[in-house]
N, C-alpha and C positions, 0 to 999 in steps of 0.2 A: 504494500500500500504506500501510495507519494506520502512522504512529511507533509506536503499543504494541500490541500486543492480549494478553489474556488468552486461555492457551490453557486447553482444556476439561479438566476434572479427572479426565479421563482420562486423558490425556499422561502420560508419567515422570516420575516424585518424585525429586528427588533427598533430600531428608528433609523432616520433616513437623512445624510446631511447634505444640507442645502451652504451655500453663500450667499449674500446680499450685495447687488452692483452697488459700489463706494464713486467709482472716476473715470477716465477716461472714454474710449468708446463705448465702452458697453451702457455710460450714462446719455451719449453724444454731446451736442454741442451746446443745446437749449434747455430751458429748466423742465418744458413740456416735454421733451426727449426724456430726460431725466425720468421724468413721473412716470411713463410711458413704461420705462424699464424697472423701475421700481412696482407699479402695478403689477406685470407679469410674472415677474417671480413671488411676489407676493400670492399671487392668483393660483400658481402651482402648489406653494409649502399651504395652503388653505387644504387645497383638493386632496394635495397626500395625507394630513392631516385626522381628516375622518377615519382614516385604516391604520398609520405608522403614526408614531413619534414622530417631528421633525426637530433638528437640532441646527438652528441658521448660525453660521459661523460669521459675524456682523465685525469691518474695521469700526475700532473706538469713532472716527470719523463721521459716521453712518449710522449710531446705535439709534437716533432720536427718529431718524427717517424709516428705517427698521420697526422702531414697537409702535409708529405712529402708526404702520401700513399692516402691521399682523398682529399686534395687543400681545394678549397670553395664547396665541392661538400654537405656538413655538416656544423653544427652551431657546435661550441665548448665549451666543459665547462670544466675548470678545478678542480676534486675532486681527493684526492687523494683514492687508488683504491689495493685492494689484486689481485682480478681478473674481469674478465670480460662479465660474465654470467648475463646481465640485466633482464634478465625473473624471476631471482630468488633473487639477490639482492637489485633490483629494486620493488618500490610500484605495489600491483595491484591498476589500478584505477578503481575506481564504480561513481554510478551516485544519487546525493544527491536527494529525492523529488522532489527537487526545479527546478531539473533540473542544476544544479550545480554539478561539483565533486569534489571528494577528493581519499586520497591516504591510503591504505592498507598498513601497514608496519606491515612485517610476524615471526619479528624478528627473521631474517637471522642468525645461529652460523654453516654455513660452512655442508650443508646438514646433520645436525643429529651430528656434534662435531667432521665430520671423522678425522682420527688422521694427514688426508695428506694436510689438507684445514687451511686457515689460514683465517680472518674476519675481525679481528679489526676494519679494513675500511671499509669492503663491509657493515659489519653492521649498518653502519651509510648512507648507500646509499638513503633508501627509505625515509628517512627523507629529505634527498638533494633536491633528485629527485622530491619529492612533493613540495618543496620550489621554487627549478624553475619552476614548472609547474602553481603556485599558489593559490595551493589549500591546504584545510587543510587535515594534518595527522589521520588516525586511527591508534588504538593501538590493535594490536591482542591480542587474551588471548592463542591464541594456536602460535607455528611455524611451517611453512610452507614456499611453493616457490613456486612463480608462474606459475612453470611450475609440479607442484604438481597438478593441479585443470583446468578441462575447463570446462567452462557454458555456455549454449545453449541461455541465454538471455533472456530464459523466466519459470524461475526456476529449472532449473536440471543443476546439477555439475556431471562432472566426476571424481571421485577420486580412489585412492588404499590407501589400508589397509596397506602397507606395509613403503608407507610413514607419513600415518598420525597420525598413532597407533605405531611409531617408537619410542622406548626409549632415543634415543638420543637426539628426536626431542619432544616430548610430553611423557612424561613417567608418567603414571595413567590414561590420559585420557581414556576415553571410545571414542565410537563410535556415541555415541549419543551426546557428549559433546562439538564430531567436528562437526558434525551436526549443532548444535545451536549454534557456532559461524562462521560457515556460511552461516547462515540464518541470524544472525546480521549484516555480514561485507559482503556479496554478494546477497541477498535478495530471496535464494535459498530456494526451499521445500521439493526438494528432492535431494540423494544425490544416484547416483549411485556406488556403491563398487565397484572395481576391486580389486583384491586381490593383487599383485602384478605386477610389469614392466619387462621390459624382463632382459633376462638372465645376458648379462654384466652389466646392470644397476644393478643391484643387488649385483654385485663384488665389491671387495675393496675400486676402482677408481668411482666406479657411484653413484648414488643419492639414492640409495634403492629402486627405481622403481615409478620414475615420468612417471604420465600419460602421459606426451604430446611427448613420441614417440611412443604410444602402440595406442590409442584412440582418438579421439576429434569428435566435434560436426562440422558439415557444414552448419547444418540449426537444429530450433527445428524438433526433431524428428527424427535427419538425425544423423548416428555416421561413420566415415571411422577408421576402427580400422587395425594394420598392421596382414598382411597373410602371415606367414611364410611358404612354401608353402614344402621346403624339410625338410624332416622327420629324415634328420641325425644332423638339427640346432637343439640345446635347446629350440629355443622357437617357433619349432612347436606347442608343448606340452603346449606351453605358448598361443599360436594363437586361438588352439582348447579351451581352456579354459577363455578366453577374448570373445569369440565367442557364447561360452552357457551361460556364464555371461550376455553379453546384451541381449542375444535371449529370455532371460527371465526378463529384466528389465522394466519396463515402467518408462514413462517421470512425472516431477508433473504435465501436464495435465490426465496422467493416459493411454497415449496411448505407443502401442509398437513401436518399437524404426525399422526402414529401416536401416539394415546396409549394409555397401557399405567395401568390403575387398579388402583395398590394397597391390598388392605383394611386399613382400619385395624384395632387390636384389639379384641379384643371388648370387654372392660373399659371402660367407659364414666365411669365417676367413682372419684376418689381424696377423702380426707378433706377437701378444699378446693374439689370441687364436679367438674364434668367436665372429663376429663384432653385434652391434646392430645399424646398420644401417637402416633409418625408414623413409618414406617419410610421414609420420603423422605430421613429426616436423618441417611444413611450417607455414609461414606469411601470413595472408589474410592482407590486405591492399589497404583501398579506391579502385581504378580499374586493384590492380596487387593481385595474388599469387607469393609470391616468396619460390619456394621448392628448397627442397636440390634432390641434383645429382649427383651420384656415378660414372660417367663414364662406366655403366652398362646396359646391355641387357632390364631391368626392368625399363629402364629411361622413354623413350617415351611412354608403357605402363601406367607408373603411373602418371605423367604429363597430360596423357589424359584424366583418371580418375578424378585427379583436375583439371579440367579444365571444366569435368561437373556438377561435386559436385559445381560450385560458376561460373553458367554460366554470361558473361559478363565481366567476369574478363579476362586479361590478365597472364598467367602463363608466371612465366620467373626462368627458372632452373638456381641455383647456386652448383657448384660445392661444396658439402659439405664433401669430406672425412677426409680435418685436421679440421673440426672443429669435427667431431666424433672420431679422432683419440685423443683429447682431454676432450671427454666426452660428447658431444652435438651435436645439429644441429642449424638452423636457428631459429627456434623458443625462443630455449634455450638462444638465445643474445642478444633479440630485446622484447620492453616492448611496449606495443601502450596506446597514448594519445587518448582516445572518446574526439570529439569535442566540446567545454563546453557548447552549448544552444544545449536543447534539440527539440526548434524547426530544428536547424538544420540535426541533426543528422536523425530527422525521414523524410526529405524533401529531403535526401541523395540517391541517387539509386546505 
């Protein structure tokens, strides 16, 4: 049996850590920018809320904008903070032998060094973040983000090529090298490649192409990957090729993989050129989904879709278009706590 493995984001939460945007782009330029981003993430730790703990990790800067906009609706902690993307600043947790866990720290330097991201702080998150949580730190040999990587829970990762074989981010590694350090730090055997994320993610502004708005796992064996459905989007061409990627993957049990294609939105471009808008990039948590929603034709389609990909669960749409108009989704903000005894987790429905 691996020393750690990451179990599937399915498992029980025991709570779920968020961050609150403080500065820079992610507040924009104007105060209504501002509130614009403060409401959304707000809007999210509300929704999780009803089902997890959330624990917003607020800079000192930010605390009064923070409890003005969520009350006691969160725990609070004071770190101070560049930005607010917990999925990738933030620890992944795994689950020790013992049935214990600890915290993955992927050494964060701002997606790959890009020239528009700033870290100092964030880089010291996953260290925090496991301090409150009270569990011990791992030290990765490679960097990555959490939202670089999803694991089905019982050996297979979703990854791309594009983030993990990134100069910025690992410059020499091999393929093989990310491999065996995720087989140490998430107790994985196989590692499924995608070559790339879709098309904005790949621009200036995005991450170089995190899996977790192209692909993820719903169950082992299950992948809902996004289906860009018109042929005048970029990442049609992206859809069709994520498509014969998995159709010929199998899992480290060795079996092929059910995939489930969900539409993207109709909307196709925002004032900055074509959107990567993706309902991939939801929270499963304890008895809710919380997906993002566009205000689009594609909404109740795809909510329906999750809703049976994770029967039993409660789907509850969050309006996500400034958190994408920022770079992300709901995934991308929110980090989840596995609950620390393993008998509990498996006695969890």
């Amino acid at each position: 049996m691996p020393e750690y493995t990451m179990p599937a984001e399915t498992s029980a939460h025991e709570r779920i850590f968020m961050a609150f945007p403080t500065r820079g782009y992610t507040l924009g330029d104007t105060e209504a920018e501002a509130e614009a981003a403060r409401t959304a993430w707000a809007n999210v730790a509300r929704a999780i809320a009803r089902f997890t703990p959330v624990t917003l990790i607020v800079d000192p800067s930010a605390e009064a904008e923070a409890r003005r906009h969520l009350g006691d609706t969160v725990h609070y902690e004071l770190r101070e903070l560049d930005d607010a993307w917990m999925r990738d600043i933030g620890p992944t947790f795994v689950r020790q032998a013992d049935g214990g866990l600890a915290a993955v720290d992927w050494n964060f330097n701002g997606w790959g060094a890009q020239s528009w991201a700033s870290w100092g702080k964030d880089s010291k998150i996953a260290a925090e973040v496991a301090e409150l949580a009270g569990v011990p730190r791992l030290g990765a040999s490679i960097t990555n983000e959490g939202g670089g990587i999803h694991v089905d829970g019982a050996g297979t990762v979703l990854a791309t090529r594009s983030v993990q074989l990134d100069p910025g981010r690992n410059p020499g590694k091999t393929a093989s090298e990310i491999e065996t350090e995720f087989a140490r730090l998430l107790g994985t055997e196989k590692v499924i490649w995608l070559q790339r994320g879709l098309s904005r993610d790949n621009e200036e502004f995005g991450t170089r192409g995190h899996v977790d708005i192209t692909a993820c796992f719903a169950a082992p064996g299950v992948v809902l990957y996004h289906d860009q459905r018109d042929p005048s989007h970029p990442d049609h061409g992206i859809s069709a090729e994520i498509r014969q990627m998995l159709e010929s993957a199998t899992d480290a049990r060795g079996r092929h993989l059910e995939l489930v294609p969900v539409p993207a939105p109709s909307v196709l471009r925002d004032t900055d050129g074509w959107v990567d808008y993706s309902y991939i990039n939801h929270l499963v948590t304890n008895g809710g989904v919380i997906a993002c929603t566009f205000d689009d034709p594609q909404d109740a389609e795809a909510l329906q879709i999750l809703a049976e990909a994770y029967p039993g669960r409660e789907v509850v749409g969050v309006d996500a278009r400034e958190l994408f108009a920022r770079g992300g989704g709901i995934h991308c903000i929110t980090q989840q706590l596995p609950v620390k005894h393993h008998e509990r987790a498996s006695s969890h429905r």
